[in-house]
C-alpha positions in Angstrom: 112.9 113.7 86.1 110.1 116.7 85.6 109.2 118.4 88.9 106.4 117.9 90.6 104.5 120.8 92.7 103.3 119.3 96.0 101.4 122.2 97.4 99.9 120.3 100.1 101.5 118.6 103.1 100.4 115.2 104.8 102.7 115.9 107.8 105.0 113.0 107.1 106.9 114.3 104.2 107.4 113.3 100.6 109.5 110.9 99.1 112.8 112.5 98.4 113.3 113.4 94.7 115.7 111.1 94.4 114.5 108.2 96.7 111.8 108.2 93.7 114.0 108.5 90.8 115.8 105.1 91.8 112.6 103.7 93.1 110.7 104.7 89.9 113.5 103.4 87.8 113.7 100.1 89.9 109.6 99.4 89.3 110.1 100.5 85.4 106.4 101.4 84.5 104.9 101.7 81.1 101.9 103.0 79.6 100.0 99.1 79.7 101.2 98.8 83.2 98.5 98.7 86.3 100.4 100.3 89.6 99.5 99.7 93.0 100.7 101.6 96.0 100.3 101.4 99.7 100.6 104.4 101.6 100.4 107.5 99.1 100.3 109.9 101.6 101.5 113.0 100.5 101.2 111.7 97.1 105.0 112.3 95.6 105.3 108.9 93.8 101.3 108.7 93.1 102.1 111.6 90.8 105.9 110.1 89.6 103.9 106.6 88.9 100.7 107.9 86.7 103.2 109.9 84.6 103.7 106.6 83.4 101.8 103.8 84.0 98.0 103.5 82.5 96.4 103.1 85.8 97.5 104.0 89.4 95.8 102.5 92.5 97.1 104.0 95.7 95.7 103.1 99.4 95.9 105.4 101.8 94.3 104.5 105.3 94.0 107.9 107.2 91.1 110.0 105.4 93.3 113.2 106.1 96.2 112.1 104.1 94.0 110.6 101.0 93.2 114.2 100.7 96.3 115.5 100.7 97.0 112.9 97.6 94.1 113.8 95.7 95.0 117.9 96.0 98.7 117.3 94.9 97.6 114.5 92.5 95.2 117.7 91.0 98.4 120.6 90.9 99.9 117.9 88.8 97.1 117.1 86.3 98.6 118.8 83.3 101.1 116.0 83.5 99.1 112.9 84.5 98.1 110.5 82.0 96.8 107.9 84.1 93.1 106.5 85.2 93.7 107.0 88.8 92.0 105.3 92.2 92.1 106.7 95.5 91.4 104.2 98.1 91.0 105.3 101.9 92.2 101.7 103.0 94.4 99.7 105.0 96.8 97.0 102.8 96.0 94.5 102.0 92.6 95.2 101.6 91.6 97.6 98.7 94.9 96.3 96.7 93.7 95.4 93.3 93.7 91.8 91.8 95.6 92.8 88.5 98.7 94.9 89.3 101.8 94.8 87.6 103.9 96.6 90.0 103.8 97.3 93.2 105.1 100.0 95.9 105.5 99.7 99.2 106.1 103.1 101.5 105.7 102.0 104.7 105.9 99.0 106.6 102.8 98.3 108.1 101.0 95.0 107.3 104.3 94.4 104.6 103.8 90.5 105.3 100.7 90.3 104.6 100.8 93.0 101.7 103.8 90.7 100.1 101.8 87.5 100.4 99.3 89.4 98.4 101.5 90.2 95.9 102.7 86.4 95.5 99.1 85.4 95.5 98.0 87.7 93.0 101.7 87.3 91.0 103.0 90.9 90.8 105.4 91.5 88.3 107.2 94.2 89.9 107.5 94.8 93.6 109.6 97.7 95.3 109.3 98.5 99.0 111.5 101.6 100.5 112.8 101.0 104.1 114.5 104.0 106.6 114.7 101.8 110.0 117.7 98.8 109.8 115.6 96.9 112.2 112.4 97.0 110.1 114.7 96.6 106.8 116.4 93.3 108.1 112.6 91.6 108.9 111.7 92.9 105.2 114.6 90.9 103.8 113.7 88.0 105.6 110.1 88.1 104.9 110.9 88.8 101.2 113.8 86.0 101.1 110.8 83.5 102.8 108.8 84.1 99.8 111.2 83.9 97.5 110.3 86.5 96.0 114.1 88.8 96.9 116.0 90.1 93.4 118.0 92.8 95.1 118.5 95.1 98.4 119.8 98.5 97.6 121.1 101.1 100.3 121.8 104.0 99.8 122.5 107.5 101.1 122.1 111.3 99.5 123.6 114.2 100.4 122.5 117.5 99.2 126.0 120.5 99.4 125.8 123.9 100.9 127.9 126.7 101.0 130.0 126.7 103.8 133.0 129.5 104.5 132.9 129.8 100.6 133.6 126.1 100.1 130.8 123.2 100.0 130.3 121.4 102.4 127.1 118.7 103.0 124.1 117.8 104.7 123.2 114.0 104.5 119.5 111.9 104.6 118.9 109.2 106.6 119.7 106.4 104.2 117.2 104.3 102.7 116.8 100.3 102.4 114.7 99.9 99.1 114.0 96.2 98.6 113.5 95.2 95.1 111.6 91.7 93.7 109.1 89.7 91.6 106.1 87.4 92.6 105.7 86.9 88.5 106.5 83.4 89.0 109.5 83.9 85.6 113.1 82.2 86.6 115.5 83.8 84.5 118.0 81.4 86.1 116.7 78.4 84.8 116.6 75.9 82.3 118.7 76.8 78.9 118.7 75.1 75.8 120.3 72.0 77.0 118.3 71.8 80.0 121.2 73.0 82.8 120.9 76.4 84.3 121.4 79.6 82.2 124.5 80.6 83.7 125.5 77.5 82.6 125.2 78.4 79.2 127.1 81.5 79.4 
């Protein structure tokens, strides 16, 4: 994945590089695709997403780090391709009607921001978790909505020289729950009419 310069700070930290690789990956945006994300903040996966979708619209409800977004989002313009909105909102109002994918960074408002995304049938729906408590009521409320594909945890660790061996410093793992409001079942109904693993 290209670097990205993020010259400005929100005072809550990026995305880790590779928290965004897997999330980006996970979301898999194309040049037709409409992004949505709550919480840009510093604006590390703004800039990621509008590398490759055709339109980006982040939400951002503190004025302060909306700004920070929009001065990273311009360090990065060379490679930004997108038709971009800032919004200086809080989920889910400001979320667009039309998205094909959508990001959550934070967990404020998630239920109401996932009832959103079933209402307005989002494709693609990624939200990134660091508590276990807060990552357990995010199942749930996914699960509820029946909306759930997958829950991925994971944990990076970056080496360091140590004595003149490596040793290593790890993150705080992250929860990233994964899921479609599309309303597709790729579970269902095969050619003779019984479930497609069924048919397999």
């Amino acid at each position: 994945m290209m670097p990205i310069a993020l010259p400005h700070d929100a005072k809550a930290g990026p995305t880790k590089s590779e928290v965004r690789s897997v999330t980006l990956g996970k979301l898999d945006l194309g040049p037709d695709d409409h992004f949505a994300e709550v919480g840009s903040c510093t604006g590390a996966v703004t800039i990621e997403a509008a590398r490759r979708a055709g339109r980006v619209t982040a939400l951002e409800r503190k004025a302060d780090r909306l700004d920070v977004t929009e001065q990273n989002l311009a360090a990065n313009k060379e490679s930004i391709s997108a038709d971009i909105d800032l919004r200086n909102a809080e989920a889910p109002e400001g979320l667009p009607e039309d998205a094909d994918a959508l990001f959550l960074g934070g967990s404020r408002n998630f239920e109401a921001v996932l009832d959103h995304a079933v209402n307005t049938e989002v494709d693609r729906i990624v939200m990134n978790v660091s508590r276990l408590e807060i990552a357990g009521q995010a199942t749930e409320a996914f699960r509820e909505r029946e909306i759930l594909e997958e829950v991925v945890q994971f944990q990076v660790s970056h080496g360091y020289e140590l004595a003149g061996a490596t040793s290593f410093n790890s993150d705080n793992p992250v929860y990233m729950l994964v899921g479609s409001a599309s309303g597709s079942d790729d579970e269902s109904d095969g050619d003779n009419g019984e479930p497609a693993e069924a048919t397999r």
